[in-house]
N, C-alpha and C positions, 0 to 999 in steps of 0.2 A: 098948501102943500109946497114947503118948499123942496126944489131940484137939488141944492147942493147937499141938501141936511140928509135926502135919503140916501144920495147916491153915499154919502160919507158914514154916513148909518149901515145901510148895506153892505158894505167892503170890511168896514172895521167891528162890527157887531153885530152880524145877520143874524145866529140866534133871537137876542134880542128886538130885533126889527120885527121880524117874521113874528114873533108873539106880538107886538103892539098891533100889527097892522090884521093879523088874526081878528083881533076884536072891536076895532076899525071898519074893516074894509075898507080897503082904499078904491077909488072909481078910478075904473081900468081905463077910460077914454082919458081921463085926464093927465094917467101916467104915460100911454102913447102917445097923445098930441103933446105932450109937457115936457118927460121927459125920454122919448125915445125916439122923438124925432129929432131932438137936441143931438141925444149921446151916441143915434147911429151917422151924424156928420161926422164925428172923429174918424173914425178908419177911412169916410167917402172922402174927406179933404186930405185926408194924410196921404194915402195914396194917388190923389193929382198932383201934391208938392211932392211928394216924394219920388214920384218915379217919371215925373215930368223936371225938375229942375232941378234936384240932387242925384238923381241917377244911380245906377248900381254900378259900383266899380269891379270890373274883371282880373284888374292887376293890379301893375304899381302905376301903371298910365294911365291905361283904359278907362272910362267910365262911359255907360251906355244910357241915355237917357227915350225916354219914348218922346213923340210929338204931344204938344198941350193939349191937340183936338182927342185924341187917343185915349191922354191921361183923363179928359174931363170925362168923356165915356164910361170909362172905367170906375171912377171915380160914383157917378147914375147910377151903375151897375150894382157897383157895391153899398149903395144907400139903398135901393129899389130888394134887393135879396135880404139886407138886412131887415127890413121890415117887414117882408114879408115872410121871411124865415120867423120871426118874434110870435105874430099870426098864425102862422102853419104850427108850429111849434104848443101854441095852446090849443087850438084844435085837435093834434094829433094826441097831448097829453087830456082832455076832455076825451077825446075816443078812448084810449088806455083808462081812464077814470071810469066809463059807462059800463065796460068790461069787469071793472072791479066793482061797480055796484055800489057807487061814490054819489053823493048827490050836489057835489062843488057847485057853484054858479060860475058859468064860465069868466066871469069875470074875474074869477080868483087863477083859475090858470092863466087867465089872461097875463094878470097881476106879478103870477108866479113867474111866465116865458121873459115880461119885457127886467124885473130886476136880478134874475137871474142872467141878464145877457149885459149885465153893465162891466162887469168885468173883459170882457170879450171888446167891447163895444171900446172902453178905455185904451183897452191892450193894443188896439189899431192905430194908437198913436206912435207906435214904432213903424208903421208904414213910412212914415217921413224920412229915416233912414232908409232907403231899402234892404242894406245889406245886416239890416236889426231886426228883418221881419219874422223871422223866426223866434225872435221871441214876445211876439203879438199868442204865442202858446200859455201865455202866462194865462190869458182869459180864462184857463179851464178851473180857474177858481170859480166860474158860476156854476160848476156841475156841483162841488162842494154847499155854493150858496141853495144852489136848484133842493139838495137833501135835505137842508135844514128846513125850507120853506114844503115841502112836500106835507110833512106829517101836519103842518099850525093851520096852511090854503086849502089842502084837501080835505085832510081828518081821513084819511085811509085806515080803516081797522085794525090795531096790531098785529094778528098776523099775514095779513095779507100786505103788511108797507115795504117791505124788502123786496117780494115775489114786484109789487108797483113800481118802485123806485127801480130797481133795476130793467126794468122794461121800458120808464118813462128815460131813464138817462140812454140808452143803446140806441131809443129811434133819436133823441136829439144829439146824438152824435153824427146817428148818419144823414139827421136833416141838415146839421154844419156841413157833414163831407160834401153833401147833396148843392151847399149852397157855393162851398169854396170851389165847387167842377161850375158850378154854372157863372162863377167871376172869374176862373182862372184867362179863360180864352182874351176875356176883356184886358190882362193884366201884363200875363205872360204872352201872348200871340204876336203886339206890339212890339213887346222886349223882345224877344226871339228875332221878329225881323229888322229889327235897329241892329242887333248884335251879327246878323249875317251882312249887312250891309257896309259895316267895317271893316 
């Protein structure tokens, strides 16, 4: 299983992915240790170069940068949620499945949380700017990818994939919101007291 063919596979042709690996199966341990503890370093390193030695600039002078010990924390913070949000994330969609009366192996949500977050996970590579981070937004192309992979991982019965899909994407929205309040303090708390300190 090569890492670059999926992640390139999944971005530019997830339809087609999501059918090959339907009848595959892919081993979900292999794509967390392989490839998600690779693709969730992007955002954790981006965010220690970025808001440790690029800085966010305030004006045309300004630029505020946090301390390195600060940024590396942050940086933990943001790899330790991001996996474990990827986790939570098929468990919470396995819950949402049991409810629809799904017989998925979890390994397929598993399957589904970690390459449906590869966009997201890429998107943190605007962290390195900070004042680009806003559009680390781009990542919600895995909620698009997350739709295609739903009906090929699960097999949700036709009428019940819409009443699913829209339940499974609302809790992983606010398991994101859930994950960016519990990095914010790491990110922004830092910033905020460098910026009063000037």
């Amino acid at each position: 299983m090569n890492i670059i063919s999926i992640v390139r596979d999944i971005l530019i042709r997830p339809a087609e992915t999501w059918q090959r690996l339907s009848q595959k199966k892919p081993d979900a341990r292999k794509l967390f240790f392989g490839l998600a503890m690779v693709l969730a370093l992007v955002p954790a390193i981006s965010v220690v170069l970025g808001f440790s030695l690029v800085g966010l600039k305030l004006g045309p002078l300004e630029t505020v940068k946090i301390p390195l010990t600060s940024a590396i924390l942050a940086g933990i913070a943001v790899y330790i949620v991001n996996l474990a949000g990827v986790y939570a994330a098929a468990v919470l969609m396995r819950f949402i499945g049991n409810s629809f009366h799904t017989d998925a192996p979890f390994s397929s949500y598993m399957s589904l949380a970690i390459l449906s977050a590869v966009p997201y996970w890429l998107a943190g590579a605007f962290n390195l700017i900070p004042a680009l981070r806003v559009l680390s937004m781009i990542g919600i192309y895995g909620i698009y990818i997350l739709f295609l992979g739903i009906p090929e991982m699960i097999k949700v019965p036709e009428e019940r994939n819409l009443p699913f899909n829209v339940a499974v994407v609302v809790a992983i929205i606010i398991l994101v919101l859930l994950g960016n309040f519990i990095i914010s303090p790491f990110i922004d708390g830092p910033l905020y007291a460098e910026f009063l300190a000037y």
